[in-house]
VOGU-3710 file (C-alpha; in Angstrom, 3 decimals, decimal comma):
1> xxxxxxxxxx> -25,553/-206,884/-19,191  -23,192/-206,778/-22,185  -26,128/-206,912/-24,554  -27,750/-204,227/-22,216  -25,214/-201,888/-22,741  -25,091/-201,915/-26,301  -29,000/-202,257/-26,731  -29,004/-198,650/-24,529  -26,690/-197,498/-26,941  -28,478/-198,359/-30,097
11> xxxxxxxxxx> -31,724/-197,085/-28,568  -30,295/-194,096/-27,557  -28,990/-193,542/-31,035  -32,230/-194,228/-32,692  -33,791/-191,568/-30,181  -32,005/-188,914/-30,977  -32,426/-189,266/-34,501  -36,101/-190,148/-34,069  -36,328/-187,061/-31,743  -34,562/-185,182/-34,845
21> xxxxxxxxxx> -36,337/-186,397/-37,474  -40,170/-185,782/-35,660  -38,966/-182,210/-34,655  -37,458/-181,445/-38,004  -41,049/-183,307/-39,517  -42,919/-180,982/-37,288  -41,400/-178,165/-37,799  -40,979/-178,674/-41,688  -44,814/-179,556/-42,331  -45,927/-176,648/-40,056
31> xxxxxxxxxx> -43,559/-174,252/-42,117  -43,960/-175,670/-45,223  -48,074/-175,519/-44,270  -47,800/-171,806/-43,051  -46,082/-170,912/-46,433  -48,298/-172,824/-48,922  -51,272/-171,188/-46,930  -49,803/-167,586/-46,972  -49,078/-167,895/-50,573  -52,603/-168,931/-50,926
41> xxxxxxxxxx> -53,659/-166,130/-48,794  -51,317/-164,100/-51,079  -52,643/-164,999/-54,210  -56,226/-164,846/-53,515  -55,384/-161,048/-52,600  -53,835/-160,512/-56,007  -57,548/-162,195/-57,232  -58,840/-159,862/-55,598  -57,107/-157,448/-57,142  -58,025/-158,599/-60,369
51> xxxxxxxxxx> -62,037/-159,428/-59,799  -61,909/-155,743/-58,532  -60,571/-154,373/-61,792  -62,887/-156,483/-63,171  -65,833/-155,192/-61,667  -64,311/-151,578/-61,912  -63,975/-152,034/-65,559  -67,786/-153,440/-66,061  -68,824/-150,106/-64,335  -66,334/-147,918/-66,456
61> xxxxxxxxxx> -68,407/-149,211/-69,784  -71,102/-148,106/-68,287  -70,308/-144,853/-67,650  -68,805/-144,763/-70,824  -72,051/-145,801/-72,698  -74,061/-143,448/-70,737  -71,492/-140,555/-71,418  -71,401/-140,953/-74,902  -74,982/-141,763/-75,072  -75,957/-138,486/-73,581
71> xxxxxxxxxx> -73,459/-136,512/-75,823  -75,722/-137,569/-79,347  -77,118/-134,776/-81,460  -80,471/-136,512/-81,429  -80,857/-137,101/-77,745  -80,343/-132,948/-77,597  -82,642/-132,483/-80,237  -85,459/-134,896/-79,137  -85,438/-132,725/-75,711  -84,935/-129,293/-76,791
81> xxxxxxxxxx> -88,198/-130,030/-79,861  -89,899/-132,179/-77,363  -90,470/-135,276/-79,504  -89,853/-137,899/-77,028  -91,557/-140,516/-79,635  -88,835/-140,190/-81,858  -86,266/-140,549/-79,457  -88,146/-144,150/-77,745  -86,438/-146,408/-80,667  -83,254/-144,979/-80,477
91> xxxxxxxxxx> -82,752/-145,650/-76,627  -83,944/-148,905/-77,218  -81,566/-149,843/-79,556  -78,439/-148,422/-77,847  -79,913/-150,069/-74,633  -79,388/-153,407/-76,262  -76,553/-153,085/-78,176  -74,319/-152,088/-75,108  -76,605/-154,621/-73,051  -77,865/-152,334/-70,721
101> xxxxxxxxxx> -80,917/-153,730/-67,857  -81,617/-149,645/-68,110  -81,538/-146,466/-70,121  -83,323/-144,123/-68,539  -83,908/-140,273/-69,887  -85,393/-137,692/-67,488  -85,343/-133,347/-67,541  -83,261/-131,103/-65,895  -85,187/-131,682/-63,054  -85,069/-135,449/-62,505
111> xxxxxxxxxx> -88,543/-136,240/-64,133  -88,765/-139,337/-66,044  -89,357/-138,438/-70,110  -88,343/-142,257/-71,499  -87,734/-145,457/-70,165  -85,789/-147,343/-72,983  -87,092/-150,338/-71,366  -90,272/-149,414/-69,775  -91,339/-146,503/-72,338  -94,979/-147,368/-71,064
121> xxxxxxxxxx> -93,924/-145,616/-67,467  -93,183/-142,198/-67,598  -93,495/-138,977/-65,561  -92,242/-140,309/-62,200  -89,629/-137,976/-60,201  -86,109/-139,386/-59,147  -86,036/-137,171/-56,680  -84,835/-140,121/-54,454  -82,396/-141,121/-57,275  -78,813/-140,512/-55,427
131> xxxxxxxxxx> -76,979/-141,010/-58,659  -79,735/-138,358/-60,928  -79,779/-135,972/-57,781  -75,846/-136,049/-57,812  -75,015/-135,256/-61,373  -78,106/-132,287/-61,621  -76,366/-130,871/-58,053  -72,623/-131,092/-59,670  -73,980/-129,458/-63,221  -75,711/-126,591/-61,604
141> xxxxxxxxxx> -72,792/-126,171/-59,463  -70,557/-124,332/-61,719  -70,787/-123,912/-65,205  -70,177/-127,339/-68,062  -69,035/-127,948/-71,310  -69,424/-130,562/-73,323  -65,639/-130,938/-73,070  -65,984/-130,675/-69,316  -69,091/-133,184/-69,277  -66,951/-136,399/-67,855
151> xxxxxxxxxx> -66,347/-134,464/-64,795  -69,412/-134,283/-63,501  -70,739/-137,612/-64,860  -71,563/-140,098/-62,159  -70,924/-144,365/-61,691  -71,297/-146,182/-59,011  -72,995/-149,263/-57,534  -76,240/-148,958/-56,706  -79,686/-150,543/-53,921  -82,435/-150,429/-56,630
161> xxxxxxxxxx> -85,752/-150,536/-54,183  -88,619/-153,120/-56,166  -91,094/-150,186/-56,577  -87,922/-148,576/-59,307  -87,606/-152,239/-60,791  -91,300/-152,910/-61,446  -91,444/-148,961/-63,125  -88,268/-150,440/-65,124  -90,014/-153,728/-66,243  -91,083/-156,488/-64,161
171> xxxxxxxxxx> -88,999/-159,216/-65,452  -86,051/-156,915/-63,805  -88,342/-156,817/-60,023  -88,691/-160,821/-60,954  -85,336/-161,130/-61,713  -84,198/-159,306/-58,612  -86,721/-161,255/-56,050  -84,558/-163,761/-54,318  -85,310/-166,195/-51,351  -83,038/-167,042/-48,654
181> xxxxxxxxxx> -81,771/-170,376/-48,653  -80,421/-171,808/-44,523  -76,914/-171,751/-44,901  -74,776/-172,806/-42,055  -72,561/-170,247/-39,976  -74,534/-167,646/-41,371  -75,673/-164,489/-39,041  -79,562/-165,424/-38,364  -81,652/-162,597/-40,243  -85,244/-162,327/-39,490
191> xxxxxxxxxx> -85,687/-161,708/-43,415  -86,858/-164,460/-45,457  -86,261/-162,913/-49,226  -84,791/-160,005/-50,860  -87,253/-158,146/-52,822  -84,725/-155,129/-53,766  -81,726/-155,234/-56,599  -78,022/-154,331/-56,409  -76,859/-152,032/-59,801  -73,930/-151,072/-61,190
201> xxxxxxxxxx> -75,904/-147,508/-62,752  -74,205/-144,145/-64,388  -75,829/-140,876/-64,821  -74,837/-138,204/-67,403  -76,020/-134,801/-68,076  -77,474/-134,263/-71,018  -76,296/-130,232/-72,342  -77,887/-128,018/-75,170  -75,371/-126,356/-77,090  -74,688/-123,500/-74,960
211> xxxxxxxxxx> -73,780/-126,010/-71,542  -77,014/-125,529/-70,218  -78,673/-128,806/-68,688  -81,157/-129,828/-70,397  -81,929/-133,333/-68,894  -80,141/-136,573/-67,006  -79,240/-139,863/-68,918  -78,548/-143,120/-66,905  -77,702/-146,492/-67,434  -77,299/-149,260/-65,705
221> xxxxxxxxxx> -77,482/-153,389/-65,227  -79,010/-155,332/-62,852  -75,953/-157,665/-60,923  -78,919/-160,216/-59,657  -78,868/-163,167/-60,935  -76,207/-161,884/-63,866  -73,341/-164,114/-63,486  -71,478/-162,178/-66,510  -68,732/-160,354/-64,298  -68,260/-163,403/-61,980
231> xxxxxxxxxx> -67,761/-165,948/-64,540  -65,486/-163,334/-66,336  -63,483/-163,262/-63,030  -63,474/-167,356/-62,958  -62,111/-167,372/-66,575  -59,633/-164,839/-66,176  -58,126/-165,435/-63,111  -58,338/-169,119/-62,616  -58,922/-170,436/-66,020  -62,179/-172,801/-65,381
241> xxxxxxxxxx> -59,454/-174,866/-62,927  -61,003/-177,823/-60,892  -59,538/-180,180/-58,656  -61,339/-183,340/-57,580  -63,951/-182,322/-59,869  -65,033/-179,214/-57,669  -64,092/-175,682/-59,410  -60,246/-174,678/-57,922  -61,398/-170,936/-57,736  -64,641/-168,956/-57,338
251> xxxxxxxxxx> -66,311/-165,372/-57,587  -69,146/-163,635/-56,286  -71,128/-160,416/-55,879  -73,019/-160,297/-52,720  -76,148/-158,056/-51,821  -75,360/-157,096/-48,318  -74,324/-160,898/-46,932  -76,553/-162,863/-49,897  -75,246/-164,029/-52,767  -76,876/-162,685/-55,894
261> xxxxxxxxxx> -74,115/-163,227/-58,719  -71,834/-166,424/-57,779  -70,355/-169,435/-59,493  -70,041/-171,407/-55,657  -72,262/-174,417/-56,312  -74,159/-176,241/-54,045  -74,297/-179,708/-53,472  -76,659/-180,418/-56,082  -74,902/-178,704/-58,388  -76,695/-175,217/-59,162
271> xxxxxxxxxx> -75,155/-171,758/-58,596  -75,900/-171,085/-54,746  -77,951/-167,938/-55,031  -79,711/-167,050/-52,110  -76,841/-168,487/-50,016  -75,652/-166,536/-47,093  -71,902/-165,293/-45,849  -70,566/-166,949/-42,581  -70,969/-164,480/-39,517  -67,579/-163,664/-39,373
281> xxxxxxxxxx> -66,686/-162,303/-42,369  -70,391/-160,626/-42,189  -69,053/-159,098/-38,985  -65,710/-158,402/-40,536  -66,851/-156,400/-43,877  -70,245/-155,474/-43,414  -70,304/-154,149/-40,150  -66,011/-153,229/-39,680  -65,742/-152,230/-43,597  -63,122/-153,899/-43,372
291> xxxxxxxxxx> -61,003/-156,159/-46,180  -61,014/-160,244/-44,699  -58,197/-162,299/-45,881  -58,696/-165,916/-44,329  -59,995/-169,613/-44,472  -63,815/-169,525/-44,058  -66,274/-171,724/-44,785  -68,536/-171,098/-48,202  -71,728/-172,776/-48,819  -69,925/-176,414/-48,886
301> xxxxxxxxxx> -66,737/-176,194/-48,871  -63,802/-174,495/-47,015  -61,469/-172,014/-49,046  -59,160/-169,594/-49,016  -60,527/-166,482/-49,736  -60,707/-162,274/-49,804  -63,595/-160,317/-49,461  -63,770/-156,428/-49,789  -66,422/-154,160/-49,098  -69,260/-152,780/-52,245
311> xxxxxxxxxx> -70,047/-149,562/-51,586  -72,488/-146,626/-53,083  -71,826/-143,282/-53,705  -72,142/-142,371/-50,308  -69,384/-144,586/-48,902  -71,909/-146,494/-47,186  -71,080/-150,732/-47,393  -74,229/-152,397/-49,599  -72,287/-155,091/-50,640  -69,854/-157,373/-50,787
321> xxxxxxxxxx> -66,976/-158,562/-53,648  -65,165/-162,264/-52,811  -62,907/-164,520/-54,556  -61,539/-167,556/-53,040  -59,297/-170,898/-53,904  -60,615/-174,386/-52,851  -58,607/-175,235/-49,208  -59,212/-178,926/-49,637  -55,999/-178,436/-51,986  -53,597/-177,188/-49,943
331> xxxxxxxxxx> -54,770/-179,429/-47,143  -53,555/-182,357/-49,514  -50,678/-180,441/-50,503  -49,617/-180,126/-46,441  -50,798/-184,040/-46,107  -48,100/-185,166/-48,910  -46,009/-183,164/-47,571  -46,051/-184,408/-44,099  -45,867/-188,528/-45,407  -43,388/-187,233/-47,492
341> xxxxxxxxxx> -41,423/-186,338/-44,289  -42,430/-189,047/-42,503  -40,829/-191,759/-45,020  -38,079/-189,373/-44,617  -37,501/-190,170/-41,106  -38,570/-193,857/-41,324  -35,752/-193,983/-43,890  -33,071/-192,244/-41,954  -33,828/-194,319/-38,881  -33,310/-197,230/-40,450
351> xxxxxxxxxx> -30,034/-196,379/-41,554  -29,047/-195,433/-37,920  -29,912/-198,162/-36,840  -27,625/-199,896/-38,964  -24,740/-197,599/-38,331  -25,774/-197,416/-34,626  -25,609/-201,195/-34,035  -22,050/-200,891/-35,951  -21,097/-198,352/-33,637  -22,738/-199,876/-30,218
361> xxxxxxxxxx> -20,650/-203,379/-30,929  -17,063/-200,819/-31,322  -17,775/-199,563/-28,264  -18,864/-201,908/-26,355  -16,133/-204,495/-26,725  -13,357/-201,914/-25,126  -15,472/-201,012/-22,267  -15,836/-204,793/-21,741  -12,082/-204,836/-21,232  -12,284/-201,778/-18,985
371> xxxxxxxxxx> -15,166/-203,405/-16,564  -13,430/-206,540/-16,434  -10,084/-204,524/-15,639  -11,895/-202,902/-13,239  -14,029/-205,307/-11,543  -10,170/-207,122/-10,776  -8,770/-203,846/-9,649  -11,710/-203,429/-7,576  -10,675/-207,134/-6,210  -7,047/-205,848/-4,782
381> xxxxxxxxxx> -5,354/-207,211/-8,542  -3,432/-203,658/-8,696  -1,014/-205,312/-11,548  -4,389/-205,274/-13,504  -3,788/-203,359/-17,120  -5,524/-202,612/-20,713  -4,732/-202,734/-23,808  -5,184/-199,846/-26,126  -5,468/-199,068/-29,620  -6,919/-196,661/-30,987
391> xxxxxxxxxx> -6,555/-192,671/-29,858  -10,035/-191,664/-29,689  -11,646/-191,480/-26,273  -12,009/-194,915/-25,581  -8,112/-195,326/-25,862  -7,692/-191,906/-23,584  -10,167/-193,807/-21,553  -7,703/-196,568/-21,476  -4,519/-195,114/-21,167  -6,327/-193,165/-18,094
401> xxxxxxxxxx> -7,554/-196,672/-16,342  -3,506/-197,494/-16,322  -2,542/-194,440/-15,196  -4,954/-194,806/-12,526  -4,233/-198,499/-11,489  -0,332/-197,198/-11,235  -1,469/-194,220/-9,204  -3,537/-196,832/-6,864  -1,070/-198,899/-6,518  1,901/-196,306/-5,218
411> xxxxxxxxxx> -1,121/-194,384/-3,259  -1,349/-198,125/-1,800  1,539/-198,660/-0,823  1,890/-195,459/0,410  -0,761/-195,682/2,550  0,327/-198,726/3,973  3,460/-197,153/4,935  2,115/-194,341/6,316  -0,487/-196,438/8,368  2,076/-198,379/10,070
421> xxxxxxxxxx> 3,967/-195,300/10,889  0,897/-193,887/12,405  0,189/-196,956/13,927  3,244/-196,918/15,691  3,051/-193,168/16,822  -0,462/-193,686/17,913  0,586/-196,780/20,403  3,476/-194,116/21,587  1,247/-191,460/22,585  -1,276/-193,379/23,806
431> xxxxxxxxxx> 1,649/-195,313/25,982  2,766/-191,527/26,962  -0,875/-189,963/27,334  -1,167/-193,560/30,410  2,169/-192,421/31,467  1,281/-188,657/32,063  -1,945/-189,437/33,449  -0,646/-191,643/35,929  2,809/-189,409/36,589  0,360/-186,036/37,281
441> xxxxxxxxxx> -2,233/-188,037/39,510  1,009/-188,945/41,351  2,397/-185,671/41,532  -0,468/-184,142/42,285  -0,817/-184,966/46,149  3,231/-184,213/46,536  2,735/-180,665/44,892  -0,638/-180,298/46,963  1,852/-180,988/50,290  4,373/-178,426/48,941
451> xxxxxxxxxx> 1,930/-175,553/48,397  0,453/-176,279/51,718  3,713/-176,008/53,980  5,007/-173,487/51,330  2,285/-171,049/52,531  2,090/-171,933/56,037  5,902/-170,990/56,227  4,968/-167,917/54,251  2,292/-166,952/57,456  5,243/-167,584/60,041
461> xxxxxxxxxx> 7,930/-165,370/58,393  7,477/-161,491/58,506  7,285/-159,062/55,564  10,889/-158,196/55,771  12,763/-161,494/56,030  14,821/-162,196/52,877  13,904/-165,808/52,978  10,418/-164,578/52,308  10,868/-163,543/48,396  12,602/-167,588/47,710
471> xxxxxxxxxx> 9,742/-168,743/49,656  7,200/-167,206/47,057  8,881/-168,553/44,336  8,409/-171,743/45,354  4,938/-171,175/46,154  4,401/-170,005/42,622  6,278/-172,464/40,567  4,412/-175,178/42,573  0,977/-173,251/41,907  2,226/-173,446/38,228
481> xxxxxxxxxx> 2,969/-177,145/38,162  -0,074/-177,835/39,683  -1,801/-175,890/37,014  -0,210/-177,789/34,408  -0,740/-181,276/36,023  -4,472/-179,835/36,547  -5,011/-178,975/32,994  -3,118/-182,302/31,615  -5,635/-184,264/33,739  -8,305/-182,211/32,040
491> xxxxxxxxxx> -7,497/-182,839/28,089  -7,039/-186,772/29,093  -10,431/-186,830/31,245  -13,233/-188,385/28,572  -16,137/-186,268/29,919  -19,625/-185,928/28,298  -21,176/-182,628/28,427  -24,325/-181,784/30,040  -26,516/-180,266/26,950  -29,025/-177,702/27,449
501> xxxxxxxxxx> -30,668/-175,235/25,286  -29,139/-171,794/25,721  -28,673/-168,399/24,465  -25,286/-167,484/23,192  -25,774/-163,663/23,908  -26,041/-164,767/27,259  -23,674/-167,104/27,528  -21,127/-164,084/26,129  -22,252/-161,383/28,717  -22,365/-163,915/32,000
511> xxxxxxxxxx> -18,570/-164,175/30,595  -17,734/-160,624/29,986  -18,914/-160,013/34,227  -16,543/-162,188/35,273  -13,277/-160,480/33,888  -14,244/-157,175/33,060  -13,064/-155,619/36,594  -9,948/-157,361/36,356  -6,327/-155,514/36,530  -5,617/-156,687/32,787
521> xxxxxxxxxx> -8,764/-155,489/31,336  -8,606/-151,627/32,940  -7,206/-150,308/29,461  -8,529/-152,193/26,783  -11,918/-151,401/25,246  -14,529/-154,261/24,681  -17,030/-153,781/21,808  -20,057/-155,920/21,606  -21,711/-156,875/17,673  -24,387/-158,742/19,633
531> xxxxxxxxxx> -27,093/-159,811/16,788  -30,828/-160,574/18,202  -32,528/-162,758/18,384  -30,343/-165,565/18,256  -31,664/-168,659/17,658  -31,610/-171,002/20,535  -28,198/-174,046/21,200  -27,800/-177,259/22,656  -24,340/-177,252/24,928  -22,506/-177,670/27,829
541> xxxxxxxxxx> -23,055/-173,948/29,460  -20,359/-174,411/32,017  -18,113/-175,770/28,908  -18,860/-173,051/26,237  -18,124/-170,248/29,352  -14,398/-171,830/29,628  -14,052/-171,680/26,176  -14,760/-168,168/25,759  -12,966/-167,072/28,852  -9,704/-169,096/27,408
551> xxxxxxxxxx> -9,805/-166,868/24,427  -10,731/-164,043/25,807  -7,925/-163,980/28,094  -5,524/-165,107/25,604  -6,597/-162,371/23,719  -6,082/-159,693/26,474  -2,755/-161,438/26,948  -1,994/-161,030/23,194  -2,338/-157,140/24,097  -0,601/-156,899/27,042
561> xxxxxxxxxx> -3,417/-154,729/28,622  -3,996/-152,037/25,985  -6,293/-152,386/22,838  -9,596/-153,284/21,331  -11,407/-156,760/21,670  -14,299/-156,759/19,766  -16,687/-159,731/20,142  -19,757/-159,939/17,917  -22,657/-162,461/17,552  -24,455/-163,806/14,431
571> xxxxxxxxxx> -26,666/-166,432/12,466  -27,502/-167,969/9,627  -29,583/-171,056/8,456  -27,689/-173,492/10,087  -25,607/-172,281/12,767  -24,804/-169,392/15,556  -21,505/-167,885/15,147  -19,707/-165,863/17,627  -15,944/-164,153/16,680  -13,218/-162,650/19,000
581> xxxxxxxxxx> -11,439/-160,197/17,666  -8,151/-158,614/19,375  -5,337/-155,789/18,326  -2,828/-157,657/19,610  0,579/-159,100/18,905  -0,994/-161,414/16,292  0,194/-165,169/15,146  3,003/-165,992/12,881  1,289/-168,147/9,528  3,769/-171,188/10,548
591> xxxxxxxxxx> 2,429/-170,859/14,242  -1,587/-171,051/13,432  -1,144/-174,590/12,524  -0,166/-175,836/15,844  -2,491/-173,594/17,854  -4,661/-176,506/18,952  -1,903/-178,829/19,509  -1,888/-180,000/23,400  1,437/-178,044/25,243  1,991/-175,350/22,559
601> xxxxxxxxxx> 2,001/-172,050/23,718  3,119/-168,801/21,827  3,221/-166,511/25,165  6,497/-166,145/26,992  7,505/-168,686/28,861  6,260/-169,242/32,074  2,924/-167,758/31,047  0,136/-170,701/29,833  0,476/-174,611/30,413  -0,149/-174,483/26,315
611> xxxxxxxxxx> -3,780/-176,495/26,988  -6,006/-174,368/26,947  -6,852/-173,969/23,360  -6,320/-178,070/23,155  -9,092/-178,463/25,721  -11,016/-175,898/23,893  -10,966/-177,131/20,682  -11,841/-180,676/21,839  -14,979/-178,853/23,336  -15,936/-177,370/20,593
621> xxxxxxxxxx> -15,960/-180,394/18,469  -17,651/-182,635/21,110  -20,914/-179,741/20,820  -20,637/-180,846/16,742  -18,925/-177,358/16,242  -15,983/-175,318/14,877  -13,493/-173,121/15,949  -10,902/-171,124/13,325  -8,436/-168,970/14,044  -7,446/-165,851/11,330
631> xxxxxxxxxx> -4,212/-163,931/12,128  -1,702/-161,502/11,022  1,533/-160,401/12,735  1,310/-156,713/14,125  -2,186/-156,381/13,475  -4,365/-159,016/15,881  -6,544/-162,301/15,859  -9,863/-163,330/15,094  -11,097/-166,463/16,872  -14,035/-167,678/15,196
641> xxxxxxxxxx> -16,699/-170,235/17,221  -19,842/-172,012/15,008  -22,105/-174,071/16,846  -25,309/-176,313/15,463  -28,403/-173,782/15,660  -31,594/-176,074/17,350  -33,981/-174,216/15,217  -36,804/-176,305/16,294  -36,574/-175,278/19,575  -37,733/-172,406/18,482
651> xxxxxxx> -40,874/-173,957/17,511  -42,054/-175,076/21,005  -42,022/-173,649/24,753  -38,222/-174,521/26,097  -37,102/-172,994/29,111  -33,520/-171,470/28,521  -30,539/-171,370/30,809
//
């Protein structure tokens, strides 16, 4: 048991501290995991930032090269003099020097002159060219310099349908041409290829000298398959970083939800064009148009990543721009972290347990003193004692066990001093309580033989003789002697009450008929509280109606005829309460006390044997009850009556006295 204690008192130390250390291991790893992935989540935005900048700045030198393209003398001249031939080497060297897919030349009204490119195809209208269309509807709009020409210059990114591609070349259709390859969580697409291209294109008017628009140069490159701005965005940004031999960061341009410029690889190693996006972000940023910032699963692999919608001139979503950093990182960055936490713990629960079983064996060996101590207190040894030491708890602890043996010990002896006085008193009333008993029973018969004669002699003398008014007095002090022997026999007689369920309400207004035509009761008012429905009691009726007669005739008496009694019924969960209130006289604080003492009265004298509240009281707490008495001097009593509801009874049939 000794070995018990202390074991409960290591273990309890180690739990706390194992409790601590999990919770604080918990708690740590899940922060520590919610910041590492919300500073992922934060830097892949700023990626995104910069891949967007990125791809901003790829279409800015296009519109650049287009601009200044369509600002040379000779591309005027060539136009304005109609020799086109002439101007077909030219385009194609600018086309390749600023590494343009297309450079394009058509007239003021969108018809094709010169494919730089293509010069074979010619003559075509871009009627359904929203970039041409746009820049000939801003020119003729309102009137352009050439200072003024960047303003109405447009760059955007661009669906190319294949029928534009082939007239551009057919390596550019070929290049665009792209089957779908199953990739899992994708949205299901009843597609099997894409046929059309995604550009980043610029159109520029070309102006004669005068401002007048003269014809429409545009530019543009093909994003399929050209993995120039992605790489650029996986050089810049993350530096060609891998981890575990997989590429730490990645970049791509998608066509709607396929990827057509990406450095993701798949498994067997080769960029994973024709690879889908996962349904939810598809959901997210091609149908919503709105920015996704969250884990989601790419091709192989889950990362961290942003995706933002592409989108034309119109504002319409054609595309899709996403960076995102390899998860499998920060997943072992969260699983260090958490071993890392865990040796922690392991580490700091050793040492409690050290310190603990230090502790547990300190105190333990006091309390060994106090249970032995106590076990020989608890034996009758009240000279038992400990020794103390220290002034922590354990020696308050001690110095409290000796205060309490001493404190036994006088309470002991005490006690037995007090017992043997009550002892004593006990044997002398019970000795008196025979006595009285057997003194009123014979009395009784004597006083019964007095009041008899007493009254005949009363019938025999007339109304006028003066030995009438001794006579009466005799006949009343005997009456009053027998009502005193009568009541004494009552508070000695050990009777068991006849129990029956009744109704207290009842009980109450069977009493009130009895006294309310009495002399005493002319001027004072009676006020009835009565709750209903009562629950239901088990008592003595006949018992319960003496009681509440008894007080509600001391109560007139404590009024002397004139005032208010107020009686008033109630409940609650466990029992059924009924008061008696009176204006009367009122009871002196010293004087409640003794109220239920056998042969104390507070009336005058020669009013009351001083039993009746004796015998009621010992009524009341035969039925399991309680009676209390309130009072203040000048102002009345309240007599207070709670006996044991039968709350069952009210459950089943019971017929009620």
């Amino acid at each position: 048991m000794k070995s018990s204690l202390r074991l409960k008192l290591i273990l309890s130390f180690l739990s706390v501290i194992a409790i601590a250390g999990i919770t604080v291991t918990i708690v740590g790893v899940h922060l520590i995991g919610d910041r590492i992935v919300k500073q992922a989540q934060e830097k892949v935005k700023l990626d995104l930032n910069s891949a967007r900048e990125i791809y901003r700045e790829r279409i800015r030198e296009v519109r650049t090269c287009t601009r200044l393209t369509a600002l040379r003398f000779f591309l005027k001249d060539a136009i304005l003099k109609n020799n086109i031939e002439n101007l077909k080497p030219e385009l194609r060297k600018v086309r390749e020097r600023e590494s343009l897919d297309i450079l394009t030349l058509t007239d003021r009204n969108g018809i094709v002159l010169v494919r730089a490119r293509n010069p074979a195809v010619f003559g075509d209208h871009q009627v359904d060219d929203e970039l041409v269309m746009a820049c000939i509807d801003r020119v003729n709009a309102r009137s352009i310099t050439d200072t003024a020409l960047q303003k109405v210059i447009v760059a955007s990114t661009q669906i190319v349908v294949r029928d534009e591609l082939v007239k551009e070349g057919e390596d550019l259709a070929e290049q665009a041409h792209i089957k779908f390859i199953p990739t899992p969580k994708a949205k299901l697409r009843p597609e099997k290829e894409e046929i059309s291209g995604m550009m980043i294109k610029a159109a520029a008017p070309v102006l004669d000298r005068n401002g007048n628009l003269i014809g429409v140069l545009y530019g543009g490159i093909l994003l399929n398959r050209n993995y120039e701005i992605v790489d650029k965005i996986k050089d810049i940004v993350y530096r060609g970083e891998t981890y575990k031999g997989k590429d730490i960061g990645t970049a791509t341009i998608f066509q709607g939800d396929l990827r057509i410029s990406t450095n993701v690889k798949t498994k067997d190693g080769n960029r994973a064009i024709g690879t889908r996006v996962s349904k939810e972000v598809n959901n997210q940023v091609l149908a919503k148009g709105k920015p996704w910032v969250d884990r989601a699963f790419v091709v192989n692999d889950w990362y961290i990543t942003a995706y933002e919608p592409i989108r034309n001139i119109k504002d319409e979503v054609i595309g899709i721009l996403y960076v995102g950093i390899l998860e499998e990182k920060f997943v072992d960055m969260k699983r260090q972290t958490l071993w890392t936490f865990l040796g922690i713990t392991l580490a700091g629960m050793a040492i409690a347990f050290v310190i603990s079983y230090i502790l547990g064996n300190s105190i333990v060996k006091p309390i060994r003193s106090l249970v032995s101590a106590s076990n020989k207190l608890a034996k009758g040894d009240l000279e038992q004692r400990v020794e103390y030491g220290t002034k922590d708890e354990i020696g308050e602890l001690g110095r409290t066990f000796n205060y309490m043996a001493d404190s036994i010990k006088k309470r002991d002896e005490r006690l037995k001093e007090y017992a043997q006085q009550e002892i004593m008193k006990s044997e002398r009333l019970a000795i008196i309580g025979q006595l009285a008993a057997g003194v009123a029973h014979e009395i009784n018969n004597p006083l019964g033989g007095i009041l008899i004669y007493s009254h005949l002699l009363l019938e025999d003398l007339e109304e006028k003789d003066p030995r009438r008014e001794n006579l009466e007095k005799i006949v009343n002090q005997a009456t009053r002697c027998k009502e005193i022997v009568k009541g004494l026999l009552d508070f000695a007689r050990q009777t068991e009450p006849e129990i029956k369920v009744s109704d207290i309400n009842k009980i109450v207004d069977e009493v009130l008929s009895l006294i309310e035509n009495q002399a005493i009761f002319q001027n004072i008012k009676i006020t009835k509280k009565i709750s209903q429905p009562l629950p239901p009691v088990m008592l003595d009726k006949a018992q319960i109606q003496q009681v509440f007669m008894n007080i509600i005739l001391n109560g007139a008496e404590a009024m002397d005829g004139q005032g208010e009694l107020t009686i008033e019924t109630s409940s609650d969960e466990k029992f059924v309460e009924t008061k008696f209130t009176d204006t009367g006289c009122g009871i002196s604080e010293e004087n409640v006390g003794k109220l239920f003492e056998p042969f104390f009265s507070n009336k005058k004298t020669g009013h009351g044997t001083g039993l009746g509240l004796a015998i009621s009281y010992g009524i009341i707490k035969k039925h399991n009850g309680e009676i209390n008495v309130n009072s203040e001097v000048g102002k009345g009593s309240t007599f207070t009556i709670r006996l044991p509801a039968d709350y069952e009874s009210t459950n089943h049939k019971i017929t009620r006295d």
